[in-house]
C-alpha positions, 0 to 999 in steps of 0.5 A: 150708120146703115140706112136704117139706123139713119131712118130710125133717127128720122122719127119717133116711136109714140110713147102714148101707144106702148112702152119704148125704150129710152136711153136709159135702164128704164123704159118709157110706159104709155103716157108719159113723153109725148115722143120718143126716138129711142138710141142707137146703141151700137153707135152711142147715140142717146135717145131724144126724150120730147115733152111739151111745156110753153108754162110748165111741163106739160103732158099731164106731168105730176110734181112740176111748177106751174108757171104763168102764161107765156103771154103774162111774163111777156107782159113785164117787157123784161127779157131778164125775167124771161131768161129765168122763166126759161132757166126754170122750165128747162131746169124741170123739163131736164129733171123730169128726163125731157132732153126736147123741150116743144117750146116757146111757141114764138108766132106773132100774133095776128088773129085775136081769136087764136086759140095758142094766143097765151102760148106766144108774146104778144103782137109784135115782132121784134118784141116776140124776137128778143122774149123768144131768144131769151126764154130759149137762152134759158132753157138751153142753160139748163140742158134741154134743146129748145124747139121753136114753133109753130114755124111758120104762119100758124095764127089761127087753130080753126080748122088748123089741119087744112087752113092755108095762110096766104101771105104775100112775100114781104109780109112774111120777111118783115112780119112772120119770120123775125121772131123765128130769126132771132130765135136762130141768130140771138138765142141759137135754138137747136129745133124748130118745129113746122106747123100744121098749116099750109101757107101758100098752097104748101104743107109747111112740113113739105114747103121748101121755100120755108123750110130751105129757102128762108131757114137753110139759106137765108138763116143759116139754121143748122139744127133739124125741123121736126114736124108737129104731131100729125102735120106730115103729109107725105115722104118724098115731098117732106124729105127731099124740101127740108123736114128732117124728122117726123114726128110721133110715128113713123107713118111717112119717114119709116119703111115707105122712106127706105122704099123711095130711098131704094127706088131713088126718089129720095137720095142718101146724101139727102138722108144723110143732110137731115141725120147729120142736122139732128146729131150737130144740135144733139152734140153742140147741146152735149146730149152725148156727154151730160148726164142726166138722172131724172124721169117722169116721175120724179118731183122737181117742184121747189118752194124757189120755183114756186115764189118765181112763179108768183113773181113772173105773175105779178110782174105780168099783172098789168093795171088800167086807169079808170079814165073818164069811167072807160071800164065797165066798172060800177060807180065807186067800185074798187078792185 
């Protein structure tokens, strides 16, 4: 590969500000996958297609299944039900043309005002883990690469852009990180996405101690990190401490990455590392051999997928005795 087929790998090409091309014989138009990095035809390598969906395909997408609230098919303590839930998003995330699907949002849940409490499971670490590595289980059956986010102390949204997480070592090995580790060693995700905030002082997108530390040495993670859209803040810092690709532009990771590759701020073995994370999830997910058919437009509700949300709701649906009137309920009311 050249330096700037390898670049070009390293982030996407937004779709929302024009037409793109997708892998395909049709091109992306404006407001359809939130990202795109497009294919490197000469070599083979097919396009990286991206849509949001934690209970549903997201981005304003027509024709799909609305599913519960991550947190209320959480609520069924059945990873069973979890597995199927991520069988049918990743089932219409595939039909829909999606090859990334940005999720399950898997962060404990430590702040009750968090804005993306219904995106996750709940409170508990090891519960978060075993729904975590089933729900991505169940999308990778079906042929999207799954994204685990928001690595890694993402819990709260006010002023998300600058807020910095200070977080003491153990609290991050026995609280924040579980879940994200099971999502590697149990459900064998293919990305993770870093989180808009900082912890510790740190962007995480350019925090080597989460991003190599705990992801590359401690759990062994194999795939590639991409950042969430806009969470980059700088090129050598971001690429030489463990991002691997930029998302929805190429602000940092285009011409001022080649520009610090040439001037020797940023090596191309480390360039070479963050390609070939990227390429191992996109091969070992058989990106390159399945093919895959459907586009943004294409309807992939069905009478099945309807009565599996139904069902996901009322096994989520979770009743309270009235004891000792402890609700605030009129006397003698009956729901």
């Amino acid at each position: 590969m050249t330096l700037d087929e390898k670049i070009a790998m390293m982030h996407g090409v937004n779709a929302m500000k024009g037409t793109v091309e997708t892998g395909f014989d049709w091109a992306v138009p404006p407001n359809e996958y939130v990202g795109v990095v497009p294919p490197i035809r000469r070599l083979g390598i097919p396009a990286l297609r991206l849509a949001d969906g934690r209970a549903g395909v997201g981005n304003k997408a027509k024709d799909i299944t609305l599913l519960p609230a991550p947190i209320a098919a959480a609520s069924s303590w059945d990873t069973g039900l979890l597995n199927e839930f991520g069988r049918v998003l990743g089932e219409e995330q595939w039909g829909k043309g999606t090859n990334v699907e940005l999720g399950p949002s898997i962060d404990v849940v430590r702040v009750p005002e968090w804005g993306r409490t219904f995106e996750s499971y709940g409170e508990d670490l090891y519960f978060n883990g075993q729904m975590a590595s089933a729900e991505i289980k169940g999308i990778q059956s079906q042929g999207p690469i799954a994204d685990a986010n928001m690595y890694l102390t993402m819990n709260q949204e006010s002023d998300r852009f600058r807020e910095d997480s200070v977080v003491d070592e153990r609290t991050l090995q026995e609280i924040y990180l579980p879940p994200f580790e099971a999502s590697v060693r149990d459900g064998h995700v293919g990305t993770f996405m870093c989180a808009y905030v900082k912890t510790n002082g740190v962007y995480s997108c350019e925090n080597a101690h989460i991003l190599r530390d705990f992801l590359r040495t401690q759990l062994k993670f194999s795939g590639w990190v991409m950042s969430d859209w806009g969470a980059t803040h700088s090129t050598v810092d971001c690429a030489n401490n463990g991002l691997d690709q930029q998302m929805p532009d190429d602000t940092f990771y285009g011409a001022a990455l080649k520009k610090a590759v040439e001037g020797g701020q940023v090596s191309v073995g480390t360039i070479d590392e963050h390609v070939r994370n990227i390429l191992v999830s996109m091969f070992r997910q058989g990106l390159f051999d399945k093919t895959q058919t459907g586009k943004w437009t294409s309807n992939v509700r069905s009478p099945q997928h309807d009565l599996f949300s139904r069902s996901v709701a009322e096994q989520g649906t979770i009743l309270l005795k009235n004891d000792r009137s402890l609700l605030p309920l009129a006397t003698g009311a009956t729901i």
